[in-house]
N, C-alpha and C positions, 0 to 999 in steps of 0.2 A: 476310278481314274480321276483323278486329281486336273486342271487347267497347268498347273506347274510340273508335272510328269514330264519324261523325257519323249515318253510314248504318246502322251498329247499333242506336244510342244512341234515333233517332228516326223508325227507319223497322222495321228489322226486330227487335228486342223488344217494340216495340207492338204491332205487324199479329201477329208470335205469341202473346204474351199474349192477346188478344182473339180469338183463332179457336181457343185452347187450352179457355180457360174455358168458350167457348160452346159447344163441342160435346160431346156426350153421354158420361160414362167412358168407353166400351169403348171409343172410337175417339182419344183423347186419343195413345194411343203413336203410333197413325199419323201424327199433328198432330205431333209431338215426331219420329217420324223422318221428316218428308218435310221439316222445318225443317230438321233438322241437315244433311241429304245435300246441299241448297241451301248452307247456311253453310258445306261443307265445299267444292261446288263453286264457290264465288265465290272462295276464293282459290286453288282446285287442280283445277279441272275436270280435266286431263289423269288426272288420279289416282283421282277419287272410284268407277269403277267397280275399279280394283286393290283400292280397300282394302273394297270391297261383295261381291268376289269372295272375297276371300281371307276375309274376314269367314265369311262359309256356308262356303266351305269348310272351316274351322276349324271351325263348328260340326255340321257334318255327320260329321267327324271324329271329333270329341268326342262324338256322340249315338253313337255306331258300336260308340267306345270302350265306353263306359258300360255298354253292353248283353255286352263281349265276356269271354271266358274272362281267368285273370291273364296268361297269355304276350301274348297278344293284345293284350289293355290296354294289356303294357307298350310294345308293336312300334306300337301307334297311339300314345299318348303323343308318345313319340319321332318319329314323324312329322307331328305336329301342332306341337307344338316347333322342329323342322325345318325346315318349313314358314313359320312366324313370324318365329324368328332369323334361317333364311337369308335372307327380303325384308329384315330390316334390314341386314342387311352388307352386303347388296348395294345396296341404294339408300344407305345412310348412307356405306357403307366403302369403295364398290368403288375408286371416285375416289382416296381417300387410301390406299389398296395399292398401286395403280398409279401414281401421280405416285412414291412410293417404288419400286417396283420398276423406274422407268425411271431414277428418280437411280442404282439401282444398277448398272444397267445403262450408263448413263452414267459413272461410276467406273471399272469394269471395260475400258470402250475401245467399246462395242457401241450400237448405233443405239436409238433408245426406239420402242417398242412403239407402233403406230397406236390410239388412246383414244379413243372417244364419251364426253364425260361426260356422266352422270347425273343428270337434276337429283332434289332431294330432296323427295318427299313432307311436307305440313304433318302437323306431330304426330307421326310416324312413330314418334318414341319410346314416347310415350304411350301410343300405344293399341296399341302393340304389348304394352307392358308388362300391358295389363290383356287381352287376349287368352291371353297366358300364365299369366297366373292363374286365368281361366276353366280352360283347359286340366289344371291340376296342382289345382284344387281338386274338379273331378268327378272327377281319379283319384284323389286321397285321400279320397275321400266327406265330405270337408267340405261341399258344397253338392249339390246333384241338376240336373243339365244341365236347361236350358230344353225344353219343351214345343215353343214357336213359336219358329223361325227370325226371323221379323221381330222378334220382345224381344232376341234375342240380335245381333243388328245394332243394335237399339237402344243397347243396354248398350256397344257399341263406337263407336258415330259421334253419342252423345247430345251435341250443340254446345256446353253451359257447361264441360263437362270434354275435349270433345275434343283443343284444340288443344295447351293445356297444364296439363291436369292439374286438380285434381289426381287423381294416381293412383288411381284407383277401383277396389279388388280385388272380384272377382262376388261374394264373402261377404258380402263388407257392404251390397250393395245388391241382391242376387238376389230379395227379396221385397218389395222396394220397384216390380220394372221391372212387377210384376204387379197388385200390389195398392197404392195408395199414396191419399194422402189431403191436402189442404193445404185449411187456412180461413182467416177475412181476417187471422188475427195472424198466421201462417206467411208470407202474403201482401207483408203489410205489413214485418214482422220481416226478411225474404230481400231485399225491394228496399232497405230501410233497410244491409240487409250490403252490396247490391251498390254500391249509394251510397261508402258509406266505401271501400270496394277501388279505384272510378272516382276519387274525390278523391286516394286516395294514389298511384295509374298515373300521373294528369295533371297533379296540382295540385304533388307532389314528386317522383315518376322524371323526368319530363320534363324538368322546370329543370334538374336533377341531371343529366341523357342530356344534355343540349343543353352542358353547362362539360365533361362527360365528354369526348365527341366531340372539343370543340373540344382539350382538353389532349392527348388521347390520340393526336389526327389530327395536330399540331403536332411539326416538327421534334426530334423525340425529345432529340436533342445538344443542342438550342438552350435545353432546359428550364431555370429554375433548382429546384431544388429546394423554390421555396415551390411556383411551377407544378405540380411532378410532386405533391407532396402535395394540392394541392387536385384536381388530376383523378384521384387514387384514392379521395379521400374521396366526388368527386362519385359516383364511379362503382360505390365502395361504398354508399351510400343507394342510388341509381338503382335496380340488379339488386336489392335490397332490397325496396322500394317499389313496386319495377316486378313484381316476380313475386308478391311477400303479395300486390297489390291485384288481383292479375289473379286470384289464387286466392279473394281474398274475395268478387270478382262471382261467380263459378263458384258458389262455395258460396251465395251471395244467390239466383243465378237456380233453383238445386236446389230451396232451402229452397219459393221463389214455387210451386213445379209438383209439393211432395210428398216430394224427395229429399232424402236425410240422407248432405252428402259427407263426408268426413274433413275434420278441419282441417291445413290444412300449414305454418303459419307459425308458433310461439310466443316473438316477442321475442328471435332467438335474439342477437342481437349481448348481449346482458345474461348470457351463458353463460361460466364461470369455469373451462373445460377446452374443448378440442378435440370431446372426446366428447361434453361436455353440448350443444357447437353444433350435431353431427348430431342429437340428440335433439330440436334446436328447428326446424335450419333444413330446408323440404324433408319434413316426416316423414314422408308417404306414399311417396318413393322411398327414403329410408333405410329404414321399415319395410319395403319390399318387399326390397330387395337384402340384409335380414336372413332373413326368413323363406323366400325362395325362394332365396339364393343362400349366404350366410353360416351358416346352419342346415346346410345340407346338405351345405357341404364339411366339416362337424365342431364350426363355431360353438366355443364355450367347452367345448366336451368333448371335447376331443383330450389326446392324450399328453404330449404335449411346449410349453412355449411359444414353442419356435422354429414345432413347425406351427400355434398359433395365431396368432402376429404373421401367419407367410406367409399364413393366413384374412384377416385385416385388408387383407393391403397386396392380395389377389388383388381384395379385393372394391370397396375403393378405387379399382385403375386400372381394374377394369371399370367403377364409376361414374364416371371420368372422361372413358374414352372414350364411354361414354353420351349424355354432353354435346356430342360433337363428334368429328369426323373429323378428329382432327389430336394432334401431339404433343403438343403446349401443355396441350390436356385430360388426356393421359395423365401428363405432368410436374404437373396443380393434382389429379388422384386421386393420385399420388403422392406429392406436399408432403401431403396430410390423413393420409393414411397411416401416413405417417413419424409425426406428430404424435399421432394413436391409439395406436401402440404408444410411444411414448416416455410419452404418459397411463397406459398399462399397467404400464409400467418403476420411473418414478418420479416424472414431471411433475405431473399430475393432485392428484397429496397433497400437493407440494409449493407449488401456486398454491393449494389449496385453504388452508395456512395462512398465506397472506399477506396475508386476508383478504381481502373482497367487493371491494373496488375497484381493488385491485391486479389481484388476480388475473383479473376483467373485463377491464382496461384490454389487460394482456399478451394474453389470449387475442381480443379485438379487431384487436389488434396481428398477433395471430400469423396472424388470419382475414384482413385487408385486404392482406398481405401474398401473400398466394395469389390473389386477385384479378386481380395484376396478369398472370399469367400466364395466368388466365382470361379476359382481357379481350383483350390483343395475338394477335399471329396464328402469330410466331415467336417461337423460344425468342431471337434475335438482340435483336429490339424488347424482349422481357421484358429481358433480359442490362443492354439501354441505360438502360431504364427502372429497375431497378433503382440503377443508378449514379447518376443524379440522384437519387434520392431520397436517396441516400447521400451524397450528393458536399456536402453541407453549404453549398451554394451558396443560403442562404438571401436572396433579394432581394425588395423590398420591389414589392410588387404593387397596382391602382390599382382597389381595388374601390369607390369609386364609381362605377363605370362599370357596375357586376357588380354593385348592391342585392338583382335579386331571387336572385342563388348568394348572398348573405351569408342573405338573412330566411330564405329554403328553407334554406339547410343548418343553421342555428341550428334550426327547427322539426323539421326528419329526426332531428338527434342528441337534440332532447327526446322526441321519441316513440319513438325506439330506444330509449332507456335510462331512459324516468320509471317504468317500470316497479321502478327497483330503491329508489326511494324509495316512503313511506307513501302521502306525497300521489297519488305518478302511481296506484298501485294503489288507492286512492280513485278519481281519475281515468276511471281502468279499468272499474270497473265503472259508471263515471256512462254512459261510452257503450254499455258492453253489459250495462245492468238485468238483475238478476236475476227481479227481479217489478217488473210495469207495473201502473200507474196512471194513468187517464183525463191528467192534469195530464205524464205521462213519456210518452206515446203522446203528446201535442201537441207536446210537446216535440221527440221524435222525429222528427213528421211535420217539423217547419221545419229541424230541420237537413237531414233530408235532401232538400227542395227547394232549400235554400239551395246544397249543395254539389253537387247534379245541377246546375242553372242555372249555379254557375261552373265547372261542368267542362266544360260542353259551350258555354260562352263559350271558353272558354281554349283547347280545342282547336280551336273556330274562328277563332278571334282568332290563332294562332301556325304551325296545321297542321304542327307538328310534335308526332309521336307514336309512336315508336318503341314495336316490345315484344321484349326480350333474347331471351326463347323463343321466339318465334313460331319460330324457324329451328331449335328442336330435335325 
């Protein structure tokens, strides 16, 4: 179950909302986890007792911990960790080691190994991510371990962040799973977010996903080069639109029931370096692969800048294979990588004096370009795909046929980027008031019926609704 399903949209957000409200404080978590474990089991039933087990078990771990001597701490830690990473390499990885170790085998002259594959857990990344920070933030004494087991299953299978994000570390909201508070402007304010995120999934990934597909699922060779530009531009909006919106419901359904999640999205295609893009795109997993991964191999305080770059690029194809069990991912954490430390070198100062629009434009350039290897499946399809885009085989293409890829992507590139004029940042804060007014509260209310009503026409009317992360 998808946040943009029809069966989300008008069956299960309502029946929870209305049996959240009505029941008494102290029993709302349970409302909130006997939701989520449902939402979790309509798309993964096989799975939802794996990740309820491993859940308690972690935190029984971690309460163990908390109470033990420092040797101890540190032998539980490490087998709580253990315990977390090893389920993901093994449901995320095991697949892509093994298809490899048989091609090597195959190389070699030798028979390939008998394989059951594995299918993948929904979310696996996710919540494994914030299980692990549970884990290393009650050994740093930054938070104090939960009380109840069932807050701490919440905190892991809570359904606006479960699937994809965003990355919820237990500091930020360890005092919220206990005590927490929403009234009608939280109420109102959070659906009005989840509103805007639903319009941007349906109303622009989708068009964008639907010309992407088509480009991208198309005889790669047979491309001409306007074709191959327009299915990386689709595809660049798309995974854009398609993950801020999905993050902005997350954050909308939080706001509705009390939660204050991170924001992950800020504009990032308007970023005038490599490194300003991680600071905008994604921030809740760049901040985590900083402070849990990047911190600790020596971050910015090492000796040498040869072992700072290697911090950069280690922490890079970790987040690449993050993304995915295949090379392609560890080649698009390796192209950012490259591009971080060349920001380090000399790049970064260098766009920086070339002023706002250049220096945008190139770093755009340099972002959509990585794409394509996040998007294909082999490095062979990137190889091809590249070369039309190159091959200068610009031919004249019949978008009358294609209005709504013209009006949608005219609309994607102004709201990507009106942020870098006065007006759009007027704009800006016309949709998200600083301070309301009976006259900005009516206001509100109509856009956001207007833009519920055509999102949930739209996704009836086409049934097509894809979402890029569900599958991470």
């Amino acid at each position: 179950m998808v946040f943009s399903s029809i069966v989300f949209l008008l069956y299960f957000l309502p029946l929870f909302l209305l049996i959240y409200f009505l029941s008494p404080s102290k029993l709302r978590n349970y409302v909130l986890l006997v939701f989520s474990i449902v939402f979790y089991a309509w798309g993964a039933p096989q799975f939802v007792f794996i990740l309820i087990g491993s859940s308690l078990l972690t935190y029984y771990i971690v309460k163990l911990m908390h109470r033990s001597g420092y040797r101890k701490r540190k032998l539980l830690l490490l087998v709580a960790l253990s315990l977390n990473v090893g389920m993901l390499i093994y449901f995320k990885y095991a697949n892509f080691f093994m298809e490899n170790f048989n091609s090597l085998l195959q190389s070699l002259g030798f028979s390939d190994l008998r394989w059951t594959a594995i299918a993948l857990p929904i979310g696996i990344s996710f919540y494994t991510f914030q299980s692990l920070s549970y884990c290393v933030d009650v050994y740093r004494g930054v938070s104090k371990p939960l009380i109840n087991p069932t807050n701490f299953l919440l905190y892991i299978v809570m359904f606006p962040q479960l699937i994809a994000g965003p990355i919820v570390r237990f500091n930020t909201v360890s005092d919220q799973i206990t005590k927490r508070f929403s009234n009608g402007e939280d109420r109102m304010l959070g659906f009005y977010r989840f509103t805007i995120g639903l319009a941007k999934k349906v109303l622009i990934a989708n068009v964008m996903g639907k010309y992407a597909d088509f480009y991208f699922g198309s005889e790669l060779l047979q491309l001409s080069s306007t074709e191959a530009w327009l299915g990386l531009l689709a595809y660049t909006f798309q995974i854009y639109f398609d993950f801020s919106g999905y993050s902005d419901m997350a954050i909308g359904i939080g706001r509705m029931i009390g939660f204050s999640f991170p924001e992950n999205f800020n504009n990032p295609y308007v970023s005038r370096s490599i490194t300003e893009f991680w600071r905008r795109w994604h921030m809740t997993l760049s901040a985590w692969m900083r402070d849990y991964l990047y911190i600790p191999l020596g971050g910015n305080r090492v000796d040498t800048k040869l072992r700072l770059f290697l911090n950069l690029w280690i922490v890079f194809l970790i987040s690449g294979l993050w993304h995915g069990a295949s090379w392609n991912f560890v080649l698009w954490g390796a192209y950012h990588g490259l591009f971080l430390i060349l920001d380090r070198i000399f790049l970064q100062k260098m766009l920086q004096r070339t002023g706002r629009v250049v220096s945008t434009l190139l770093t755009f350039f340099i972002a959509i370009l990585g794409w394509v290897v996040f998007r294909l499946q082999t490095f062979g399809e990137a190889k091809v795909y590249y070369k039309r885009l190159f091959a200068f085989d610009f031919r004249p293409v019949e978008l009358h046929s294609r209005l709504d890829l013209v009006i949608i992507m005219v609309i994607a590139i102004l709201f990507s980027f009106i942020t870098l004029t006065r007006c759009g940042k007027k704009l800006e804060r016309l949709v998200f008031f600083e301070e309301y007014t009976p006259k900005r509260y009516i206001a509100m209310g109509v856009v956001t019926i207007l833009l519920f009503l055509l999102s949930v026409a739209s996704v009836t009317a086409t049934g097509f609704n894809p979402f890029i992360y569900f599958r991470f």
